[in-house]
C-alpha positions as CSV (number, residue, x, y, z in Angstrom):
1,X,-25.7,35.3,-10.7
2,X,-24.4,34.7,-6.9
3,X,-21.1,36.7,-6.3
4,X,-18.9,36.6,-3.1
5,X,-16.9,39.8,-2.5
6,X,-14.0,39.2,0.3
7,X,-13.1,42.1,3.0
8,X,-15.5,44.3,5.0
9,X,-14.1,47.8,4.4
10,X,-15.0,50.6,2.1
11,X,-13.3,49.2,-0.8
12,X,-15.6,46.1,-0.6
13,X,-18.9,48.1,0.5
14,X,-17.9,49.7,-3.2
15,X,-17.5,47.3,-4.9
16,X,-20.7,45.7,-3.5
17,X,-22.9,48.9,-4.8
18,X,-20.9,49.1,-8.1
19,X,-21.9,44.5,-9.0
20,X,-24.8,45.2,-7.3
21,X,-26.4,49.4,-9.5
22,X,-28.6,48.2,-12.1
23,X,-28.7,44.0,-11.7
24,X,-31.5,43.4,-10.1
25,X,-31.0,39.7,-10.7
26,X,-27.3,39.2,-8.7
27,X,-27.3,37.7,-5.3
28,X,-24.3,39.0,-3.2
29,X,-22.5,37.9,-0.2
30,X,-19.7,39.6,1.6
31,X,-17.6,38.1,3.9
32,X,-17.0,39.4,6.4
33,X,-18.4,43.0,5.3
34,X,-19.9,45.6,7.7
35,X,-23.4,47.5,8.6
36,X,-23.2,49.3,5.0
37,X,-22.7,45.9,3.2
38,X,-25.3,44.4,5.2
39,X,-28.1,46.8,3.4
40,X,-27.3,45.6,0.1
41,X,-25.8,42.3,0.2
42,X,-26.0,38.8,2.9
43,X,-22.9,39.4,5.4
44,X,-21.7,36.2,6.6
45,X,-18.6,36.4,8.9
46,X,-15.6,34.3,7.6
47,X,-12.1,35.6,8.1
48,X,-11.4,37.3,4.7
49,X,-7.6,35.8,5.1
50,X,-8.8,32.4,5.6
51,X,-8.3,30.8,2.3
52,X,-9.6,27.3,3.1
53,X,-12.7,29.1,4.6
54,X,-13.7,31.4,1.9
55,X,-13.3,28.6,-0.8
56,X,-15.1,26.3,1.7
57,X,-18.1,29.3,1.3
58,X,-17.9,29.7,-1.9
59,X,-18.6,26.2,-2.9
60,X,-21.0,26.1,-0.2
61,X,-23.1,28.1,-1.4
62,X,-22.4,27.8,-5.2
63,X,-21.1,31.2,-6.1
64,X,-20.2,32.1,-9.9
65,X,-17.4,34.4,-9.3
66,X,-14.9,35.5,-6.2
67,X,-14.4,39.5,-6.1
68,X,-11.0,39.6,-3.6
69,X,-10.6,43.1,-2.0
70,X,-7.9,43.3,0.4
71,X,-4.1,42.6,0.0
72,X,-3.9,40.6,2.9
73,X,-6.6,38.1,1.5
74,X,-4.5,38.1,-2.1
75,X,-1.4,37.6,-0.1
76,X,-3.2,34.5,2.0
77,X,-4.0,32.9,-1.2
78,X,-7.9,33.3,-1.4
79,X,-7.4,32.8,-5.1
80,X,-5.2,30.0,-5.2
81,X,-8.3,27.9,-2.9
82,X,-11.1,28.8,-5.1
83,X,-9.5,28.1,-8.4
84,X,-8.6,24.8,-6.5
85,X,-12.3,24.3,-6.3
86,X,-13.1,25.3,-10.2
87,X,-14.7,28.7,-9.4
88,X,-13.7,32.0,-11.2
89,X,-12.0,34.6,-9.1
90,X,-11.3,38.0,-9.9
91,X,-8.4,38.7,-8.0
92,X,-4.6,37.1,-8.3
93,X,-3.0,33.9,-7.1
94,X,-0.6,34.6,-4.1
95,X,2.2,34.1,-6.1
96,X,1.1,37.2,-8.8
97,X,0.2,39.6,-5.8
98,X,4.0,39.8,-4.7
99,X,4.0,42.7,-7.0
100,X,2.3,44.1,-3.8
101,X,3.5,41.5,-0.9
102,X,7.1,42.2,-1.7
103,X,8.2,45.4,-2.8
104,X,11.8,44.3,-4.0
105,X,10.1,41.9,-6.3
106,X,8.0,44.5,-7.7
107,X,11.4,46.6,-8.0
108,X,13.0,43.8,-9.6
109,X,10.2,43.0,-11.7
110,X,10.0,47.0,-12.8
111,X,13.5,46.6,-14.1
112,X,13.2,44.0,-16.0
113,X,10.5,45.0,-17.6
114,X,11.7,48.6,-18.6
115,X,9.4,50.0,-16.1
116,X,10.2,53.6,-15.2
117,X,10.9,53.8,-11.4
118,X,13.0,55.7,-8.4
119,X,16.5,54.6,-8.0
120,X,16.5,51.9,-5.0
121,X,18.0,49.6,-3.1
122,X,16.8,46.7,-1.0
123,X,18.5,45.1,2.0
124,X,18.2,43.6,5.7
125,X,19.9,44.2,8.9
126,X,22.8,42.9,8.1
127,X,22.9,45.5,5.1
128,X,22.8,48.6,6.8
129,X,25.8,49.6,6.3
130,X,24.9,49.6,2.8
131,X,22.0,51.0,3.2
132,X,23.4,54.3,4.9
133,X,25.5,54.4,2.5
134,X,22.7,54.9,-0.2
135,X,20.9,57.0,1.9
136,X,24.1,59.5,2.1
137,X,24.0,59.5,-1.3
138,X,20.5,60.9,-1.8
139,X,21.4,63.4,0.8
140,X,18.7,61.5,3.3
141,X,15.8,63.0,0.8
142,X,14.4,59.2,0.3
143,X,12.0,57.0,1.2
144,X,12.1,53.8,3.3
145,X,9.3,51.5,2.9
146,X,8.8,48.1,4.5
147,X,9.4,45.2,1.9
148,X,5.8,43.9,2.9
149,X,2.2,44.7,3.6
150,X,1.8,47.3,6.8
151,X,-1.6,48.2,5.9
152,X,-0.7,50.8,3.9
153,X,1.3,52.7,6.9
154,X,4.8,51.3,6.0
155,X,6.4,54.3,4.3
156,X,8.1,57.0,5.9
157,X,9.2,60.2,3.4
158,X,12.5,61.0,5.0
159,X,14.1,64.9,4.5
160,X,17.0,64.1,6.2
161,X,19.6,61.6,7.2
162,X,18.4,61.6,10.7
163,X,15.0,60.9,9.5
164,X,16.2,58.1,7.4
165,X,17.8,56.7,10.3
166,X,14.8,56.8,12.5
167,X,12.6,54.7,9.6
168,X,15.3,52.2,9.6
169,X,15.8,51.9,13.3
170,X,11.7,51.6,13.2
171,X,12.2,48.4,10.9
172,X,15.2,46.7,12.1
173,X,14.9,47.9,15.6
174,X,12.1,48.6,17.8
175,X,10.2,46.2,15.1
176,X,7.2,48.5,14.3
177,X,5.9,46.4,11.1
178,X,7.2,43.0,12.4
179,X,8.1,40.2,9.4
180,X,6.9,43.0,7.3
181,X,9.7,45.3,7.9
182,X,12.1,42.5,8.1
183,X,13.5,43.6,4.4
184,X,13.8,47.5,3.4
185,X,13.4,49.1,0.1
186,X,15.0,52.2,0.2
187,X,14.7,54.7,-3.0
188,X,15.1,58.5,-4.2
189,X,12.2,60.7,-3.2
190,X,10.7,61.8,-6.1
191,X,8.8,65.4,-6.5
192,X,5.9,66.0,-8.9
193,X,1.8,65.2,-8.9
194,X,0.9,61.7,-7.7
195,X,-1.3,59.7,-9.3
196,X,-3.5,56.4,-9.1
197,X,-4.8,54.5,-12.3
198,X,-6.6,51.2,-11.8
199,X,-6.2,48.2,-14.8
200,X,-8.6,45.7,-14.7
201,X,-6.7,42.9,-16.1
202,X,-7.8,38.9,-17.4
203,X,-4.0,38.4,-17.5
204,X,-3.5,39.1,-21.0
205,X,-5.5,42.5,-21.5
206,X,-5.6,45.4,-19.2
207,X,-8.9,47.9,-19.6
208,X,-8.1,51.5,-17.7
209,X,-10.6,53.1,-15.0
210,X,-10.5,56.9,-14.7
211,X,-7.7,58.1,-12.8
212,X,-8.1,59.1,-9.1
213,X,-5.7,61.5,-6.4
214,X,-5.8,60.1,-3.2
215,X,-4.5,62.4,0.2
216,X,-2.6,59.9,2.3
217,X,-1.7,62.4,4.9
218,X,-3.7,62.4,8.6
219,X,-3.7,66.6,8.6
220,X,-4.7,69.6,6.3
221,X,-2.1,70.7,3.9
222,X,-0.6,67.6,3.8
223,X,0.7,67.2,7.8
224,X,0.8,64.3,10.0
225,X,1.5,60.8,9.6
226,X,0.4,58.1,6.9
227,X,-2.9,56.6,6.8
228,X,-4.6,54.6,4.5
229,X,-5.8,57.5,2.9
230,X,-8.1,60.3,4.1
231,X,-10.0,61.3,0.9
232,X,-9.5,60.9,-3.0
233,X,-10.9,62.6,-6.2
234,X,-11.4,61.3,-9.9
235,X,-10.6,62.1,-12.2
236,X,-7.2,63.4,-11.0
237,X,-7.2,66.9,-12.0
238,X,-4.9,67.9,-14.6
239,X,-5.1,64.4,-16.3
240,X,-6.0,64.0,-19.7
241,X,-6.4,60.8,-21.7
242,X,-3.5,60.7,-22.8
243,X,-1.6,60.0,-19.7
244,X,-4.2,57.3,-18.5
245,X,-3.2,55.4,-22.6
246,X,0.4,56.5,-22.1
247,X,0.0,54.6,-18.5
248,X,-2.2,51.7,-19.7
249,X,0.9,51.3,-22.6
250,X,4.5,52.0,-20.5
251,X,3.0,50.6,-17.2
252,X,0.4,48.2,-16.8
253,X,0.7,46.0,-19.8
254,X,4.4,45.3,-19.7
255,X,3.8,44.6,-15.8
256,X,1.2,41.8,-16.9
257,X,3.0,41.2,-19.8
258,X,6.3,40.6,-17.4
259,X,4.4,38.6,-14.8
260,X,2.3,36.2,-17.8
261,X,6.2,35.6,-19.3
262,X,6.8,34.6,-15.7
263,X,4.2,32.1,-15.5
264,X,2.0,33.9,-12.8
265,X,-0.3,35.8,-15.2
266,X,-2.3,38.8,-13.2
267,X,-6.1,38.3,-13.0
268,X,-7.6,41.2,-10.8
269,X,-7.0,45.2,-10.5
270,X,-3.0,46.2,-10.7
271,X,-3.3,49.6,-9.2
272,X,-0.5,52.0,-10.2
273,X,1.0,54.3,-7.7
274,X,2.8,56.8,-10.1
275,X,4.4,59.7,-9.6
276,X,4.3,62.9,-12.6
277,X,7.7,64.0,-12.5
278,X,9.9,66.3,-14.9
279,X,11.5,63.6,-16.6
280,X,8.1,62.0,-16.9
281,X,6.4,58.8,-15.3
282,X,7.8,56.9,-12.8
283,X,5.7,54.1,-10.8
284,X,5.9,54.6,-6.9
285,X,4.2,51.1,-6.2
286,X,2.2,48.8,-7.4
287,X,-0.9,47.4,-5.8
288,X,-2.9,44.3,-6.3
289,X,-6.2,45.4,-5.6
290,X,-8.8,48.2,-5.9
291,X,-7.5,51.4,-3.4
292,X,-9.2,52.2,-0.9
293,X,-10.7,55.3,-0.8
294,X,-10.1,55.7,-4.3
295,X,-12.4,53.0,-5.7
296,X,-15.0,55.2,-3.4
297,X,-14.9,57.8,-5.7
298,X,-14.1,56.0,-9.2
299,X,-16.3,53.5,-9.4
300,X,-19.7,55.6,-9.4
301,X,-17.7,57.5,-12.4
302,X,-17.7,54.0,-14.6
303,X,-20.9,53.6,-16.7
304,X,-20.0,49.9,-17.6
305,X,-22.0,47.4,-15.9
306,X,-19.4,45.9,-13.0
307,X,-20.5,42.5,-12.5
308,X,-20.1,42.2,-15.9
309,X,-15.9,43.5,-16.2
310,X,-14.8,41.9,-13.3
311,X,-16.8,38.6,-14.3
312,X,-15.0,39.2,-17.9
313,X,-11.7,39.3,-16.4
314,X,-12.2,36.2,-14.1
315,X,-12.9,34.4,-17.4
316,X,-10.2,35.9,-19.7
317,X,-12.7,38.0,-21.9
318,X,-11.8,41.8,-21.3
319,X,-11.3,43.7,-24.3
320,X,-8.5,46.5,-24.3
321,X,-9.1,50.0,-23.7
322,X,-10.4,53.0,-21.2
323,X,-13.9,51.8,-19.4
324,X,-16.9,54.1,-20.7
325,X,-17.1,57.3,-18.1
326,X,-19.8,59.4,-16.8
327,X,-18.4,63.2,-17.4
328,X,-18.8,64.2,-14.6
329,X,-16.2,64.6,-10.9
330,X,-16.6,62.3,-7.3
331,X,-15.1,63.9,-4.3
332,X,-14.6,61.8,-1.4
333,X,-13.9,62.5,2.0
334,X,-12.7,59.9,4.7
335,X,-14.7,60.4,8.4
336,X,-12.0,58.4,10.3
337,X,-11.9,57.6,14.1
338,X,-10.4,59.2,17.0
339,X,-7.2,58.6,17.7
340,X,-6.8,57.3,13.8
341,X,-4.3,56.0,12.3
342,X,-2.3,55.5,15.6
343,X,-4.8,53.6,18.5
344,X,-8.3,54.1,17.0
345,X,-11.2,54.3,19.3
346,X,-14.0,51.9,18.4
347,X,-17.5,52.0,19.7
348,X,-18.7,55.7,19.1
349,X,-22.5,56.0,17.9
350,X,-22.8,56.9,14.5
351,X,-25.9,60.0,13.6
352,X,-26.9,61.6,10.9
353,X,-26.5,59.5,8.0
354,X,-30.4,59.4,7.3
355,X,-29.7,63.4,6.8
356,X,-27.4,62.8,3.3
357,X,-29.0,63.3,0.3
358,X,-30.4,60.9,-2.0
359,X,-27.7,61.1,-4.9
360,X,-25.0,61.0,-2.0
361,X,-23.2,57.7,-1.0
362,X,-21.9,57.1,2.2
363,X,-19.2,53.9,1.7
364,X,-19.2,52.0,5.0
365,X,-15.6,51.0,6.3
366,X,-15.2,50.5,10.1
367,X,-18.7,50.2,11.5
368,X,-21.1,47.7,13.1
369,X,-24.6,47.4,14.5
370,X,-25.5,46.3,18.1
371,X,-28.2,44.2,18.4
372,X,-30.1,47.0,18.9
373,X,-29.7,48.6,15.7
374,X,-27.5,51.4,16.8
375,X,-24.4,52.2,14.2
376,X,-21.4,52.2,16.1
377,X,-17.6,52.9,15.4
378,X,-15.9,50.0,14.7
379,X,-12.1,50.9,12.9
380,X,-9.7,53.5,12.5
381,X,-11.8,55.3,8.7
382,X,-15.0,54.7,9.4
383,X,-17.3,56.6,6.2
384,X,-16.3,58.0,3.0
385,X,-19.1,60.2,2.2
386,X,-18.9,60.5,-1.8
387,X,-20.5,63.3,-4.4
388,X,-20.4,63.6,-7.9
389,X,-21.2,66.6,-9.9
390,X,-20.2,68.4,-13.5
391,X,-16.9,70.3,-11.9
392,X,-14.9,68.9,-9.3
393,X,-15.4,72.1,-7.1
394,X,-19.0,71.2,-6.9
395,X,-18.6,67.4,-5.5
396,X,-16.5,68.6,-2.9
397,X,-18.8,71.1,-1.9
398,X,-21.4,68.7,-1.7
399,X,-19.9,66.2,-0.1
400,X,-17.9,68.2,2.5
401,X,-21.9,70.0,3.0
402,X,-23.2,66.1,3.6
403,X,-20.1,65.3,5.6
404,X,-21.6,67.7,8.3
405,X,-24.5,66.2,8.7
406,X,-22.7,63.0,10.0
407,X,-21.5,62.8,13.8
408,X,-19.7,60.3,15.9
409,X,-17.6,61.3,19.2
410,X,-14.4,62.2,18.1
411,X,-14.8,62.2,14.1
412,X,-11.9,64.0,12.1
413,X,-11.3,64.4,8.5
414,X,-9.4,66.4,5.9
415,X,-11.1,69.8,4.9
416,X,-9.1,70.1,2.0
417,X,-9.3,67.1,-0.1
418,X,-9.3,67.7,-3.9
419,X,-8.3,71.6,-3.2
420,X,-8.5,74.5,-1.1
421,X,-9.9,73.5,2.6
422,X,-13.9,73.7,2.8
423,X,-15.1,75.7,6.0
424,X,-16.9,73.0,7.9
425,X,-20.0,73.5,11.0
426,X,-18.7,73.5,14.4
427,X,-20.3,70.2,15.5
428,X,-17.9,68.0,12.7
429,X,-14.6,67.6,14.4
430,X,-11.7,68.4,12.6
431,X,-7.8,66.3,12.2
């Protein structure tokens, strides 16, 4: 079987291990990948946002299924090409990914479908007034998102009327996420345990992945700005079974369910952003596609074959259910550049990575290869380094223990992904 899996960060590098561990007999090409997708699979450099490119590829060179990674290549329509052209795609149509490319659909969409979510309220410019008013209400404890994809930096969490303020002004303003930020959701800030839970959906049927916790902020203990998320765990700790069924029943299937009814039925992962309040769960977002870092550390947890899911969902053949798990935990820690996630510096030498151990993975994100053969920086997260062992204490050890062996000019991570912070040696730079 010849696959084509579009992006070239660690999500698709990923993916590419998870089609490629145990089938020796699949051809893979990643377009337009990066030096850790280039050990494993044929990079060939197309824009991964170029729809009429990527189907021109695929048909080129006779692939049997489309894997689409990023939002931005959902968004562009990837899908909507390559269907064109009669070849199976995991990943959905332009028109079903606005449950990620527009947030006040996927608000709207949540309502209708008796989807529990935050209180919002969506609006332009010309709606501020409105808009303040809302915010007053919630006391300025809220959060303003951009109604569109910002590469996963378009959410402020606002304490305070002032802050609120400032996140609009951002938008409307100065501009900061251009047509993305043209339209605001604004809703209540909710407090409990965040959560991530991947369905794998033919657009009928949704099978569950084991859950994942993701840290979006840049510093320890939570500090700093957004990223696009400096380390994950899975399974989330304190998650049983029965809140991955009760999510794959109250939040993933009506959301298919409400999106088939609308005539755009959902082939591809719908990621769930959720939020374990008091009063139970309530959906922060939904994405369209695998997360990235957490599909670092959850798909070496899945013992089911992946070529053979996401090539079941393409073709409308996925049975119900939880994918079979190992029993075990996968920490994952995010080595992202200086200056990340504001001006990244690209072009740092990358050492050490022959130093991992065997059983470690290192998931490739932004980094290239001169012609020499030297590993180089080349985006803002640049490795996740990934361990699994029987307790969750254990992989992070490990990883964080691997992590140092790993150097590039101006490297920082999270010592405290999945727990307590991890003492680290002095030649890893800390965030």
């Amino acid at each position: 079987m010849r696959i084509l899996i579009v992006g070239g960060g660690g999500r698709e590098h990923a993916l590419a291990w998870w089609c490629r561990r145990g089938r020796g007999d699949v051809e893979i090409i990643v377009a337009p990948g990066n030096a850790g997708t280039s050990e494993i699979a044929e990079n060939v450099a197309v824009d991964a946002t170029d729809a009429v490119a990527i189907a021109r590829l695929a048909v080129e060179r006779q692939v049997d299924l489309v894997v689409i990674g990023p939002d931005a290549a959902a968004a562009a329509g990837v899908a909507d090409a390559c269907i064109s052209n009669g070849i199976a795609v995991f990943g959905p149509t332009a028109v079903a990914a606005r449950i990620e490319s527009s947030k006040t659909f996927a608000k709207r969409l949540m309502d209708d479908a008796g989807i529990a979510t935050a209180r919002w309220m969506a609006g332009g410019g010309a709606d501020l007034p409105r808009m303040r008013g809302f915010v007053e209400e919630l006391r300025g404890r809220c959060v303003v998102k951009a109604d569109g994809l910002a590469l996963g930096k378009g959410v402020t969490m606002c304490s305070s009327t002032d802050e609120a303020a400032g996140a609009l002004a951002e938008c409307f303003e100065t501009g900061r996420f251009g047509d993305a930020g043209r339209v605001v959701v604004i809703e209540e800030r909710l407090t409990g345990d965040e959560l991530s839970v991947f369905g794998i959906s033919d657009g009928t049927r949704v099978r569950v992945l084991p859950p994942a916790r993701d840290h979006k902020r840049a510093g320890d203990g939570d500090t700093g700005p957004n990223t696009g998320g400096m380390g994950a765990v899975s399974p989330a700790p304190g998650v049983g079974d029965d809140v991955v069924d009760n999510v794959a029943a109250s939040v993933l299937q009506p959301c298919v369910d409400a999106l088939r009814e609308r005539g755009t039925p959902f082939v591809g992962c719908l990621y769930a952003g959720l939020m374990l309040t008091a009063d139970g769960i309530r959906v922060l977002e939904f994405n369209a596609r695998f997360g990235d870092p957490e599909a670092q550390v959850v798909l070496p947890l899945a013992e089911e074959s992946g070529l053979e899911l996401l090539h079941a969902a393409a073709t409308g053949g996925i049975a119900p259910g939880r994918v079979r798990a190992a029993g075990a935990w996968a920490a994952g820690i995010v080595a992202a550049a200086s200056g990340y996630p504001g001006s990244p510096r690209t072009g740092d030498a990358i050492s050490g990575l022959r130093d991992v151990d065997s059983d470690v993975l290192v998931f490739h994100a932004g980094t290239r290869r001169d012609g020499d053969g030297t590993l180089r920086t080349s985006g803002g997260r640049v490795l996740c380094v990934v361990a699994t062992a029987p307790t969750l204490d254990a992989a992070r050890v490990t990883a964080y223990e691997n992590l140092d062996r790993v150097h590039f000019d101006g490297m920082q991570f999270r010592h405290d992904i999945g727990g307590a912070p991890i003492a680290t040696t002095s030649h890893a730079r800390s965030s």
